[in-house]
PDB file as gemmi writes it, atoms N, CA and C in Angstrom:
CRYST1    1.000    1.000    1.000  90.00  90.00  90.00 P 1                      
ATOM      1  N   UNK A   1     -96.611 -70.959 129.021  1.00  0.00           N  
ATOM      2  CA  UNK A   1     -97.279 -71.817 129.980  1.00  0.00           C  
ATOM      3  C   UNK A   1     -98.498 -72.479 129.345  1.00  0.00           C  
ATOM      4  N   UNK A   2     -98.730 -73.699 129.786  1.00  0.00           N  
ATOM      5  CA  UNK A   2     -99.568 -74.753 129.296  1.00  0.00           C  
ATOM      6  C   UNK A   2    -101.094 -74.046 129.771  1.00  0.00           C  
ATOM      7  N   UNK A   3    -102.502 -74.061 129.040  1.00  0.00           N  
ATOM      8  CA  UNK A   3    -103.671 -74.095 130.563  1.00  0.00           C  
ATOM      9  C   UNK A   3    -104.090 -75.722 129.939  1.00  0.00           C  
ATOM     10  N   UNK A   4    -103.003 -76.491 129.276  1.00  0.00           N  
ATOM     11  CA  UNK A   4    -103.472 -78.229 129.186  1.00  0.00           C  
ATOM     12  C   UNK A   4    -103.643 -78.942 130.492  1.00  0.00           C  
ATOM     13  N   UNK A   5    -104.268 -79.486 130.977  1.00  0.00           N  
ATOM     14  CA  UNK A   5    -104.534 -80.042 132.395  1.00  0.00           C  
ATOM     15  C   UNK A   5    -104.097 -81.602 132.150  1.00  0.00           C  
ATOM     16  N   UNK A   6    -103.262 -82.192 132.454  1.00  0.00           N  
ATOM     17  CA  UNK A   6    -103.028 -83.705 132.394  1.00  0.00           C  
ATOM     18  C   UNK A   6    -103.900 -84.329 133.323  1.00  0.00           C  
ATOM     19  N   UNK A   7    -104.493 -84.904 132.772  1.00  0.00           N  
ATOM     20  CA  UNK A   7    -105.938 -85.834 134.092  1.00  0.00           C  
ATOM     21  C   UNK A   7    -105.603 -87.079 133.861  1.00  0.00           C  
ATOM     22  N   UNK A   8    -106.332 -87.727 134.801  1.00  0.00           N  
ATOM     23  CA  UNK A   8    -106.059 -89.745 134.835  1.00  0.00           C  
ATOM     24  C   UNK A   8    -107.633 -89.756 135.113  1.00  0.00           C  
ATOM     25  N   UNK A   9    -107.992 -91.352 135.273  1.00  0.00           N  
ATOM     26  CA  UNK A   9    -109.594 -92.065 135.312  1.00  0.00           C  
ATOM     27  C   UNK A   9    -109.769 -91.692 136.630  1.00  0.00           C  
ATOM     28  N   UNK A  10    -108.723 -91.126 137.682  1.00  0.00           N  
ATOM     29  CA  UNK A  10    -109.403 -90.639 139.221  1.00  0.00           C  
ATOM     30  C   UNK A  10    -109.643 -89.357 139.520  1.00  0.00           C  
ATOM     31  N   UNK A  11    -109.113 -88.403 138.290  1.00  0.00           N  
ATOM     32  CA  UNK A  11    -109.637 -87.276 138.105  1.00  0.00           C  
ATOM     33  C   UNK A  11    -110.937 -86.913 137.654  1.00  0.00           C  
ATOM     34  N   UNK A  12    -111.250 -87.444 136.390  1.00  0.00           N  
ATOM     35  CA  UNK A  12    -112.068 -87.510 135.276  1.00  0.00           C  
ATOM     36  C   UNK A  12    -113.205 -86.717 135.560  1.00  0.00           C  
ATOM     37  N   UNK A  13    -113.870 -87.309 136.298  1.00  0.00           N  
ATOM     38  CA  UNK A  13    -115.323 -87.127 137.003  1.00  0.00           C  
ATOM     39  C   UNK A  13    -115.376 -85.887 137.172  1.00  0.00           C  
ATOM     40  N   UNK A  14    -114.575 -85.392 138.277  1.00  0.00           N  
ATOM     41  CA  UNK A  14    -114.301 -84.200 139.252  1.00  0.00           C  
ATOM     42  C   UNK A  14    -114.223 -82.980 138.093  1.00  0.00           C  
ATOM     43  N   UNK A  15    -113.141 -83.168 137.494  1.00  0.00           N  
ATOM     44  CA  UNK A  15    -112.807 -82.529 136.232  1.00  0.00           C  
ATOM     45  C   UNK A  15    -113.966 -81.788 135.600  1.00  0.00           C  
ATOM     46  N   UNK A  16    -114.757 -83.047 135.038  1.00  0.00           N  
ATOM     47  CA  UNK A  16    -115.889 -82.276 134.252  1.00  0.00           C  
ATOM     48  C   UNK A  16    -116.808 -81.991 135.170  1.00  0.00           C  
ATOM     49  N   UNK A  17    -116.759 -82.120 135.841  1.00  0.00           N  
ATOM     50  CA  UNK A  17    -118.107 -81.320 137.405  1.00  0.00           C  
ATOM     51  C   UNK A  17    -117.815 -80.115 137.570  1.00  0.00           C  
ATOM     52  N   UNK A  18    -116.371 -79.912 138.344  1.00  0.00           N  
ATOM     53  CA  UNK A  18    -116.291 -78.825 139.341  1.00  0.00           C  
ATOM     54  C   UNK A  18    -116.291 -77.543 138.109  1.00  0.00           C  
ATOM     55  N   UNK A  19    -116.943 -77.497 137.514  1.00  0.00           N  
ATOM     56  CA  UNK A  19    -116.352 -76.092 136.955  1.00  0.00           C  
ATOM     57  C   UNK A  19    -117.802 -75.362 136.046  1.00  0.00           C  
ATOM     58  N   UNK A  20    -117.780 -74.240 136.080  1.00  0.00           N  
ATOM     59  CA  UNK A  20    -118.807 -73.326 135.555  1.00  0.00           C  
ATOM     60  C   UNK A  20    -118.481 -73.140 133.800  1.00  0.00           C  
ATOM     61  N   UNK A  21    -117.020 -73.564 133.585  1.00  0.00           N  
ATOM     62  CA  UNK A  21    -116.799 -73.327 132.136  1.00  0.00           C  
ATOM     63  C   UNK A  21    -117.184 -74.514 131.596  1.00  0.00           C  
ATOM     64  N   UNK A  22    -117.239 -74.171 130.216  1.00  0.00           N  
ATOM     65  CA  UNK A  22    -117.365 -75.744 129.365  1.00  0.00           C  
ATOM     66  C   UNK A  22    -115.831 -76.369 129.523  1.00  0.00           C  
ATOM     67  N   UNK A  23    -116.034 -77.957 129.145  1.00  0.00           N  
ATOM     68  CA  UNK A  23    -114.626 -78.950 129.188  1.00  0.00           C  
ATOM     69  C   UNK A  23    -114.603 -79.442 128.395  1.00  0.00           C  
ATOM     70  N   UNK A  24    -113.218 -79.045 127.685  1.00  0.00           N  
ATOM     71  CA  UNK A  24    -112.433 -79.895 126.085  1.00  0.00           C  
ATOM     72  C   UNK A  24    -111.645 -81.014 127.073  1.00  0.00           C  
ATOM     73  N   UNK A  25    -112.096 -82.403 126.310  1.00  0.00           N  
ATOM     74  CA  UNK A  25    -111.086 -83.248 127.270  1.00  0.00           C  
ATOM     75  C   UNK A  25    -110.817 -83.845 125.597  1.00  0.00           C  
ATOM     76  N   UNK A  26    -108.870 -83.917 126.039  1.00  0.00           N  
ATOM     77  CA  UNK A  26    -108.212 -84.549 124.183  1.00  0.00           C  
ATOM     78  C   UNK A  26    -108.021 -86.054 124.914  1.00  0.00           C  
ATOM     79  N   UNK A  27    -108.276 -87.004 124.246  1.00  0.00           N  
ATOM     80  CA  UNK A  27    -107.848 -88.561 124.010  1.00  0.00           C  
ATOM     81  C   UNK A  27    -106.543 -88.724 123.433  1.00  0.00           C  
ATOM     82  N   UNK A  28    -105.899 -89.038 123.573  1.00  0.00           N  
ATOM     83  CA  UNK A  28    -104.416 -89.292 122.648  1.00  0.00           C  
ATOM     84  C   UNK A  28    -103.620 -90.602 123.167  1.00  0.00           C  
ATOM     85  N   UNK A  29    -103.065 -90.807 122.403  1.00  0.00           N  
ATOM     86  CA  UNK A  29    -102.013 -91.974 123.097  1.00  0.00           C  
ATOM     87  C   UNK A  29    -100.235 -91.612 122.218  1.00  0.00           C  
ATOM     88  N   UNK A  30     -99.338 -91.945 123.081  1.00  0.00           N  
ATOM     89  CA  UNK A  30     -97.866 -91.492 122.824  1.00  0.00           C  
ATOM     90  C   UNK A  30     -97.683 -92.193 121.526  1.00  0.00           C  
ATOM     91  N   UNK A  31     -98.315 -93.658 120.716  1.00  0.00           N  
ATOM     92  CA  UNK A  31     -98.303 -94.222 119.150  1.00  0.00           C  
ATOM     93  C   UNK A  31     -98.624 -93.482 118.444  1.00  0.00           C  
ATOM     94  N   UNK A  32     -99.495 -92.657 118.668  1.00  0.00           N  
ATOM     95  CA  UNK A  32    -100.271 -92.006 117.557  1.00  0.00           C  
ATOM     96  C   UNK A  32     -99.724 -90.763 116.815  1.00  0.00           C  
ATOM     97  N   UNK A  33     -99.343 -91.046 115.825  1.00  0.00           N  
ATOM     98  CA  UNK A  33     -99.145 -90.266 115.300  1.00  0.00           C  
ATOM     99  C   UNK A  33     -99.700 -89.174 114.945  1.00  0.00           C  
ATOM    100  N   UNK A  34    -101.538 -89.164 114.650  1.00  0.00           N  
ATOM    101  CA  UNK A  34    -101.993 -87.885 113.999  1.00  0.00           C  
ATOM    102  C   UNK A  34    -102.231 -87.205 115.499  1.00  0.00           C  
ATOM    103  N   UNK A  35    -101.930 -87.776 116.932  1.00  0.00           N  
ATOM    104  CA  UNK A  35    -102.257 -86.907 117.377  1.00  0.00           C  
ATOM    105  C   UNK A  35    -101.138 -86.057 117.990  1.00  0.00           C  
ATOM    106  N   UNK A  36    -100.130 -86.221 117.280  1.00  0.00           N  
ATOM    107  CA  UNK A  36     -98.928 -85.207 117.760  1.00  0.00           C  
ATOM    108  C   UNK A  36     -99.292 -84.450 116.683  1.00  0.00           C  
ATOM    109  N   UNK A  37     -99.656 -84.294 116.167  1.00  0.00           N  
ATOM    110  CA  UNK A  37    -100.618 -83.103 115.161  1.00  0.00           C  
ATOM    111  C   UNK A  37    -101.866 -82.584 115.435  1.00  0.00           C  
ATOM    112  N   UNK A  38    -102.386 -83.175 116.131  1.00  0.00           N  
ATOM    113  CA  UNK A  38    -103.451 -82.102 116.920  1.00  0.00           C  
ATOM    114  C   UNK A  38    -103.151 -81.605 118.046  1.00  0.00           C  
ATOM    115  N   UNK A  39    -101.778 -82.054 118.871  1.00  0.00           N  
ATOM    116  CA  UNK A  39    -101.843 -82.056 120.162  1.00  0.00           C  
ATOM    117  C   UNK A  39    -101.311 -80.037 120.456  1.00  0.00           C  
ATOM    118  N   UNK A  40    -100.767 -79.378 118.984  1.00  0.00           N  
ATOM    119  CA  UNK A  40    -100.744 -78.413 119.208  1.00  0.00           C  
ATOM    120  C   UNK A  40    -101.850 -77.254 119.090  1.00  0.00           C  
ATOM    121  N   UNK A  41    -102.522 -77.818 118.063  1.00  0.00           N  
ATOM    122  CA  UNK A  41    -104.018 -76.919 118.239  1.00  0.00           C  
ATOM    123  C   UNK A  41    -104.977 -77.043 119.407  1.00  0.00           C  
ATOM    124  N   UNK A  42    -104.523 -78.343 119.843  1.00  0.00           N  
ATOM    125  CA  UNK A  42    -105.489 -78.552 121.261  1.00  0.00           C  
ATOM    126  C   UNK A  42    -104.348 -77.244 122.200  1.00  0.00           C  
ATOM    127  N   UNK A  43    -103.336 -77.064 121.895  1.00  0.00           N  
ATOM    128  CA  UNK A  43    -102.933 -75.879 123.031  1.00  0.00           C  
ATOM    129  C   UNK A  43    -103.042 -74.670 122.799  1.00  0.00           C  
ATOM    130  N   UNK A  44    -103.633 -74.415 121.815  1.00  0.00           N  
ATOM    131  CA  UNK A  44    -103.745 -73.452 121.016  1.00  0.00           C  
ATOM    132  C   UNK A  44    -105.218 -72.705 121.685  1.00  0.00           C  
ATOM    133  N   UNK A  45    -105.801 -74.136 121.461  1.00  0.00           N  
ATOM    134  CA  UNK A  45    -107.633 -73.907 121.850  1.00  0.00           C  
ATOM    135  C   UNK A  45    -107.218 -73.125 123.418  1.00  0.00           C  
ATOM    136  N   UNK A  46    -106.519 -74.204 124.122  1.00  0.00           N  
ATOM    137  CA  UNK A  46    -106.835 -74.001 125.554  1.00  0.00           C  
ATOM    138  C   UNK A  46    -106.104 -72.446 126.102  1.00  0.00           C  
ATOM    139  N   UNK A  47    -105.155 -72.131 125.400  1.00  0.00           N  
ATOM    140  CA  UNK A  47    -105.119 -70.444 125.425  1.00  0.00           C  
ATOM    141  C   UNK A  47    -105.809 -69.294 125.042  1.00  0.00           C  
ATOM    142  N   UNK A  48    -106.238 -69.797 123.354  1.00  0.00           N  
ATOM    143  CA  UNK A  48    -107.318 -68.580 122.814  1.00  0.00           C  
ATOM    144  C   UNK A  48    -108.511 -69.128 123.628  1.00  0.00           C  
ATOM    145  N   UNK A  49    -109.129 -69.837 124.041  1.00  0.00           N  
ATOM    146  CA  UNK A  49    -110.701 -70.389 125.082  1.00  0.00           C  
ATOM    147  C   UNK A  49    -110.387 -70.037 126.041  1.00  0.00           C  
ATOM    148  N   UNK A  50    -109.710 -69.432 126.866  1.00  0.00           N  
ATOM    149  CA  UNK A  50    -109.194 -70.019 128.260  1.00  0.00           C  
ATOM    150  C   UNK A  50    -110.238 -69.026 129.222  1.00  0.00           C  
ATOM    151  N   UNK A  51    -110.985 -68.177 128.566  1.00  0.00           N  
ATOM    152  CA  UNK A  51    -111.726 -67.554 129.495  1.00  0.00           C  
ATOM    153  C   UNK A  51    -113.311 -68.450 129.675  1.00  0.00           C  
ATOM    154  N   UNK A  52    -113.548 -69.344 129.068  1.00  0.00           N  
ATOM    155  CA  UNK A  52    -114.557 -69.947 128.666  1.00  0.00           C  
ATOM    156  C   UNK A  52    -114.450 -71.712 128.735  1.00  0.00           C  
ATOM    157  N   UNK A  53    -113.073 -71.897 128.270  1.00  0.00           N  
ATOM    158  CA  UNK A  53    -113.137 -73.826 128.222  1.00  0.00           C  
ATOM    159  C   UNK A  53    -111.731 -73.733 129.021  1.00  0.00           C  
ATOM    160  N   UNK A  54    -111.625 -74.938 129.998  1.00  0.00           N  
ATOM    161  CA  UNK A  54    -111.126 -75.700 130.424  1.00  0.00           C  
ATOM    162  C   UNK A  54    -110.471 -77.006 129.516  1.00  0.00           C  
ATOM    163  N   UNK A  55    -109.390 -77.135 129.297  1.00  0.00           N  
ATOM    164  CA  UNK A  55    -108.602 -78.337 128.838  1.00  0.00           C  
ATOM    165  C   UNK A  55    -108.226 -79.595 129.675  1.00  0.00           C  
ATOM    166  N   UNK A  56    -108.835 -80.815 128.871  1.00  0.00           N  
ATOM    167  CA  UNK A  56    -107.946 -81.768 130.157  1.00  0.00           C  
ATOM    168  C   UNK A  56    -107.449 -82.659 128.857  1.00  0.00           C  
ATOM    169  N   UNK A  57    -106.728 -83.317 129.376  1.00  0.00           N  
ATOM    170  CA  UNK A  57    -105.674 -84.082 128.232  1.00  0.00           C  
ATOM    171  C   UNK A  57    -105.302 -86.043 128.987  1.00  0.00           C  
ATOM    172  N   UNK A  58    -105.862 -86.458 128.416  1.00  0.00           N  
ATOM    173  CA  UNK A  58    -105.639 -87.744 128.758  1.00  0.00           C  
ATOM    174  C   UNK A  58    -105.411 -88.912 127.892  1.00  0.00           C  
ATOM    175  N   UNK A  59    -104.201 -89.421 128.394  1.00  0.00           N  
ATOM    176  CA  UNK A  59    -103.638 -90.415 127.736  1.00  0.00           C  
ATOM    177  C   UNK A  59    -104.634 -91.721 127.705  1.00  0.00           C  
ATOM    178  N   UNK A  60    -105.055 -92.203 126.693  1.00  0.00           N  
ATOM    179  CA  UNK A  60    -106.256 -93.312 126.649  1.00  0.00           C  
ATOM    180  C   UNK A  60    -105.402 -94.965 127.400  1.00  0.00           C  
ATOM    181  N   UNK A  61    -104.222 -95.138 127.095  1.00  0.00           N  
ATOM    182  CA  UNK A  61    -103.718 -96.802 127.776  1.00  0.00           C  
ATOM    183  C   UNK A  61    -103.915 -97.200 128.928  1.00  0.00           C  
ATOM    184  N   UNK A  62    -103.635 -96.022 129.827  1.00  0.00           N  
ATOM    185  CA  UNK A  62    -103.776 -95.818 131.477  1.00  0.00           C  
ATOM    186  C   UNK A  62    -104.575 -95.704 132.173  1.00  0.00           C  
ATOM    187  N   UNK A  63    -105.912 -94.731 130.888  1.00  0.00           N  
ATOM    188  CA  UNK A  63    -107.151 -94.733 131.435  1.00  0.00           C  
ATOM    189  C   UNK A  63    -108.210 -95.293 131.025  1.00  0.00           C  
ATOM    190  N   UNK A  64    -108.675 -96.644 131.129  1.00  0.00           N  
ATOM    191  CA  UNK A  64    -110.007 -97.016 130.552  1.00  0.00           C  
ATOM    192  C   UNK A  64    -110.976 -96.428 130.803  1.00  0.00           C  
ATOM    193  N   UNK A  65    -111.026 -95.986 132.129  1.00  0.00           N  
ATOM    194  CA  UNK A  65    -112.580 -95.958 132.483  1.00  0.00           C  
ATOM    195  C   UNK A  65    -112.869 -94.384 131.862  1.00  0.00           C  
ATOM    196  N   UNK A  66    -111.869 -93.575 131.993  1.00  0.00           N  
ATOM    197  CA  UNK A  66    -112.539 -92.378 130.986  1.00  0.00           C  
ATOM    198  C   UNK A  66    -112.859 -92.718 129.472  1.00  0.00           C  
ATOM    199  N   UNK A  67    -112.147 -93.315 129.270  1.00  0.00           N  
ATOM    200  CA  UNK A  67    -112.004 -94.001 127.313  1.00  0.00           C  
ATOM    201  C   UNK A  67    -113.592 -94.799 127.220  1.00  0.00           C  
ATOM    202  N   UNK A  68    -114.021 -95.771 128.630  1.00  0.00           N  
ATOM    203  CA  UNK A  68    -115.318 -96.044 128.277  1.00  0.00           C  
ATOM    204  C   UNK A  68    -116.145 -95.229 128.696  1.00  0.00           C  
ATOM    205  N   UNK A  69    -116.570 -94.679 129.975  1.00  0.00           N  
ATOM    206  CA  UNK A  69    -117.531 -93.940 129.657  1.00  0.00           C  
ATOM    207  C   UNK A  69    -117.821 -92.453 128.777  1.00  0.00           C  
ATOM    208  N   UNK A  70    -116.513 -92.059 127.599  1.00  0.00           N  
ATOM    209  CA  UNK A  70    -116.859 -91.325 126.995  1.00  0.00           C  
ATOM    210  C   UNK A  70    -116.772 -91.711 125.457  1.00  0.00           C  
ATOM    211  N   UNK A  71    -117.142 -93.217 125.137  1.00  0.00           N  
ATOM    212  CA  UNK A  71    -116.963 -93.720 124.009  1.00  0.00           C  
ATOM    213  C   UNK A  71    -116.069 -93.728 122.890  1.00  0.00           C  
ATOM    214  N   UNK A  72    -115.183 -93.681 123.856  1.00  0.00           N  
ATOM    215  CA  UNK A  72    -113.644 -93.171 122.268  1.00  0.00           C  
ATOM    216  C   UNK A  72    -113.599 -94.386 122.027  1.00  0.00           C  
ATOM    217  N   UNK A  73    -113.370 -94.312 120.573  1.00  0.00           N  
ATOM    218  CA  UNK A  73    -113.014 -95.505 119.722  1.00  0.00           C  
ATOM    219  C   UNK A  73    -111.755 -95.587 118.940  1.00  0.00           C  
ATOM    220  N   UNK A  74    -111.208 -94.841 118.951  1.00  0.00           N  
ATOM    221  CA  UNK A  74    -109.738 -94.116 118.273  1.00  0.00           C  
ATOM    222  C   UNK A  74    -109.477 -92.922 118.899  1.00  0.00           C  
ATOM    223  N   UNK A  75    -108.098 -92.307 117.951  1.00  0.00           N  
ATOM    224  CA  UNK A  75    -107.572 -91.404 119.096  1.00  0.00           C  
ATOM    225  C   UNK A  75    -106.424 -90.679 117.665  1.00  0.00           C  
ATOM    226  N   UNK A  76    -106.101 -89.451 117.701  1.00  0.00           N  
ATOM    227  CA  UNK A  76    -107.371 -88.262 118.599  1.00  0.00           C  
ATOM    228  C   UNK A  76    -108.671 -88.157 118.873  1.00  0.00           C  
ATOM    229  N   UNK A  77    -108.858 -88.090 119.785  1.00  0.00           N  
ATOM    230  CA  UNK A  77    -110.958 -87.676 120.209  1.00  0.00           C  
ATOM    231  C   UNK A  77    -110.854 -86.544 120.965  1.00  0.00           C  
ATOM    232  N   UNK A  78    -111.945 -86.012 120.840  1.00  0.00           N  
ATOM    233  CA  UNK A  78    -112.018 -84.773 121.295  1.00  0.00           C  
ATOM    234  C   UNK A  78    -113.472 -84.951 122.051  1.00  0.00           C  
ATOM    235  N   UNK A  79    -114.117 -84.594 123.278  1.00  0.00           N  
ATOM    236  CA  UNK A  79    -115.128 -84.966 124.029  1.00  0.00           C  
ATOM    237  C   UNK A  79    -115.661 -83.009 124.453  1.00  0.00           C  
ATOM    238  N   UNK A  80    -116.806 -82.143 124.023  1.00  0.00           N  
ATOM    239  CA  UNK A  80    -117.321 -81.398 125.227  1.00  0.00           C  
ATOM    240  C   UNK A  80    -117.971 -81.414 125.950  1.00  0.00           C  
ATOM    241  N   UNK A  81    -117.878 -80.869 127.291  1.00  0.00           N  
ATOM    242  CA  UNK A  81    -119.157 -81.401 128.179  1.00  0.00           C  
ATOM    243  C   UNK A  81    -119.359 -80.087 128.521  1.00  0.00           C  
ATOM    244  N   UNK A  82    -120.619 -79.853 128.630  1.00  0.00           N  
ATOM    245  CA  UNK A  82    -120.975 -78.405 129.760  1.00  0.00           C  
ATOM    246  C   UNK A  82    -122.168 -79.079 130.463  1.00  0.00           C  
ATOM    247  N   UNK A  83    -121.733 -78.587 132.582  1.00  0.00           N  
ATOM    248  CA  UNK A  83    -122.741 -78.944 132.865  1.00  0.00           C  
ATOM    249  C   UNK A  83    -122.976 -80.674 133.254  1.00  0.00           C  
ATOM    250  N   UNK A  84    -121.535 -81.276 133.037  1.00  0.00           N  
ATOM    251  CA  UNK A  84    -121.264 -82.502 133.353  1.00  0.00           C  
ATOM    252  C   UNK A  84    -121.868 -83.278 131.716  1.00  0.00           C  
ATOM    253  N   UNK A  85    -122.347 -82.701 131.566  1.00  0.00           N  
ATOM    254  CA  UNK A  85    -123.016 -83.632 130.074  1.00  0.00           C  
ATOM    255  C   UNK A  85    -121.993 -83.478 128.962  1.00  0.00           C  
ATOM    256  N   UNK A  86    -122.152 -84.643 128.115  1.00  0.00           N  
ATOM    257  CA  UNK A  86    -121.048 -84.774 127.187  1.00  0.00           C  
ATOM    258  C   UNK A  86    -122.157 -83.937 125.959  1.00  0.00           C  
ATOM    259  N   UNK A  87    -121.610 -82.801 125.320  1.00  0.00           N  
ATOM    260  CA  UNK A  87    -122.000 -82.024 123.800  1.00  0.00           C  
ATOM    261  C   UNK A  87    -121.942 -82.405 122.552  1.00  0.00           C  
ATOM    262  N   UNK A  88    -120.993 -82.742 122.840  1.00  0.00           N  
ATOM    263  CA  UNK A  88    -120.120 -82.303 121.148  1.00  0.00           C  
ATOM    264  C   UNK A  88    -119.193 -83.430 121.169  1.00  0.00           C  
ATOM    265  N   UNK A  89    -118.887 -84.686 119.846  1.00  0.00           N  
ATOM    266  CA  UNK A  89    -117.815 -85.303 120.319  1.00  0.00           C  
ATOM    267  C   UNK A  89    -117.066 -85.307 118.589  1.00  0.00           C  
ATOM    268  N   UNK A  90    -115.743 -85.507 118.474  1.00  0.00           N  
ATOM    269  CA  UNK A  90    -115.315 -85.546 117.556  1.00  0.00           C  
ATOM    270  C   UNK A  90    -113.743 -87.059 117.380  1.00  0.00           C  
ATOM    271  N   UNK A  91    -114.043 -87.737 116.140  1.00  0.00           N  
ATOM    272  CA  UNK A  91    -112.251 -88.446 116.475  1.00  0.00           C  
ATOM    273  C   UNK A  91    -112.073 -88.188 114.951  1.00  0.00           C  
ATOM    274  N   UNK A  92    -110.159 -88.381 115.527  1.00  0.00           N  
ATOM    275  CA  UNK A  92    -109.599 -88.105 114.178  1.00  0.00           C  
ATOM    276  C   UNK A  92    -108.565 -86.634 114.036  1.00  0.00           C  
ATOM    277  N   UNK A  93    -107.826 -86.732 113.494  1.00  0.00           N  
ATOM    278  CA  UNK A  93    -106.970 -85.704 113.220  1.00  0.00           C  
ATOM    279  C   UNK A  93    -108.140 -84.134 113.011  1.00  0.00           C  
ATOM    280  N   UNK A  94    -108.093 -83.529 113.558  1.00  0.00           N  
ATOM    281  CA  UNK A  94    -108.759 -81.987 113.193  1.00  0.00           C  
ATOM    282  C   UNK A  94    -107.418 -81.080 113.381  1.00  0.00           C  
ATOM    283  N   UNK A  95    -107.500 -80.367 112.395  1.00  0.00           N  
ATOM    284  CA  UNK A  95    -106.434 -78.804 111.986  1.00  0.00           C  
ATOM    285  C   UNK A  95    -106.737 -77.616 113.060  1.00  0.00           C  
ATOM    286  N   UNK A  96    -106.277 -76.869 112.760  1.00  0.00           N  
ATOM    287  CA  UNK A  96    -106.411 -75.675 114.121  1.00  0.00           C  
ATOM    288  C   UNK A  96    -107.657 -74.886 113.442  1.00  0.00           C  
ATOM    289  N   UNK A  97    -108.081 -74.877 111.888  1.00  0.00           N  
ATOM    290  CA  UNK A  97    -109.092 -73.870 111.697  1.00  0.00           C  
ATOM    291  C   UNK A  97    -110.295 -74.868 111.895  1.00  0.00           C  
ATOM    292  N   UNK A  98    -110.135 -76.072 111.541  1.00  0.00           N  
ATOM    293  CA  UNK A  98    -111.690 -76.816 111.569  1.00  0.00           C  
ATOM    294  C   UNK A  98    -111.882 -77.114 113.801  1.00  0.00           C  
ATOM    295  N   UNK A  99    -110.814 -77.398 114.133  1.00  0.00           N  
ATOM    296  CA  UNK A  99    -110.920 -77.496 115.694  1.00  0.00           C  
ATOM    297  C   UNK A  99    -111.866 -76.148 116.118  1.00  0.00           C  
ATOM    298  N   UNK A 100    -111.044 -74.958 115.525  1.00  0.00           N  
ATOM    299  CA  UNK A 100    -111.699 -73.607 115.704  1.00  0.00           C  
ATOM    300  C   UNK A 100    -113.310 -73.322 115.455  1.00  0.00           C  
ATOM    301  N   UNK A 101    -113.466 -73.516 114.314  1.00  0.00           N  
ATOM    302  CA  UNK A 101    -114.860 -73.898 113.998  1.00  0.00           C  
ATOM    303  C   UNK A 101    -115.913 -74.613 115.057  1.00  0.00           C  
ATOM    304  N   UNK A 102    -115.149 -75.817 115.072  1.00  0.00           N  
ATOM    305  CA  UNK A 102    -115.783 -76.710 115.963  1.00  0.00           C  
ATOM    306  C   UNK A 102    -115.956 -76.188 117.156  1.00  0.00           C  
ATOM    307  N   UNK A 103    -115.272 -75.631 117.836  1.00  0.00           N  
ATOM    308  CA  UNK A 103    -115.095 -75.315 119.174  1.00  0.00           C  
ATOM    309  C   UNK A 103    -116.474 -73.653 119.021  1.00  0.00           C  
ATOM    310  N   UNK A 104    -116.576 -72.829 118.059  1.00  0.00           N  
ATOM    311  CA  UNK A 104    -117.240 -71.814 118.177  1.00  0.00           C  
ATOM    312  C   UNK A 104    -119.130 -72.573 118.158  1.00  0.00           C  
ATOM    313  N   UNK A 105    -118.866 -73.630 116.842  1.00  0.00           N  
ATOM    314  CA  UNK A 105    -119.932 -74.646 117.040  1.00  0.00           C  
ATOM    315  C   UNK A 105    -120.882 -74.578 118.572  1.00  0.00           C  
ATOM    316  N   UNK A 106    -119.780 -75.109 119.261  1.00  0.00           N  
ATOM    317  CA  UNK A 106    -120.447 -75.577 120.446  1.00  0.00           C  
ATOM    318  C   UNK A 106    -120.242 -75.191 121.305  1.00  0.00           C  
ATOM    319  N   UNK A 107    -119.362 -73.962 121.666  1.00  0.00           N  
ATOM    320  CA  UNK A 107    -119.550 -73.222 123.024  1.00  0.00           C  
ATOM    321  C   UNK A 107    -120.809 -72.214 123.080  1.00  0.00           C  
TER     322      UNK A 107                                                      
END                                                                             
């Protein structure tokens, strides 16, 4: 079982609010190639984190308004927020040990 959350731009908001854990939200689009290569460490995260981060997963074509107000410029991106505030942001292909890293970084 997935804990990946598929969100859209009418979720978004709510998403990173309602919750006491920190939020990994992945950027991706179905072209992209490097991110069907991250898209398994991002499930990876959201099982080994799952007591701590929340996953949301959003396709960037469909959704502008998350894509602008969280400045993605390419894709994979990776966005954390705790607390509604954006943390930590990353784009670009990341591996499951540097994601790992990253993710201990900033929780």
């Amino acid at each position: 079982m997935s804990n990946v959350i598929q969100s859209t731009d009418s979720q978004f908001s709510q998403a990173i609010q309602d919750t006491d854990q920190a939020v990994l939200v992945y950027f991706w689009a179905s072209w992209c190639g490097p991110c069907k290569l991250v898209s398994p460490s991002v499930e990876w995260a959201a099982n080994e984190y799952s007591d701590r981060l929340k996953v949301f997963k959003l396709e960037v074509d469909p959704n502008p308004e998350a894509v602008k107000q969280c400045q993605v410029e390419g894709v994979p991106a990776l966005r954390i927020f705790k607390n509604s505030e954006m943390i930590a942001s990353h784009e670009g292909a990341i591996g499951k040990q540097g994601l790992q890293e990253w993710l201990d970084k900033n929780l």
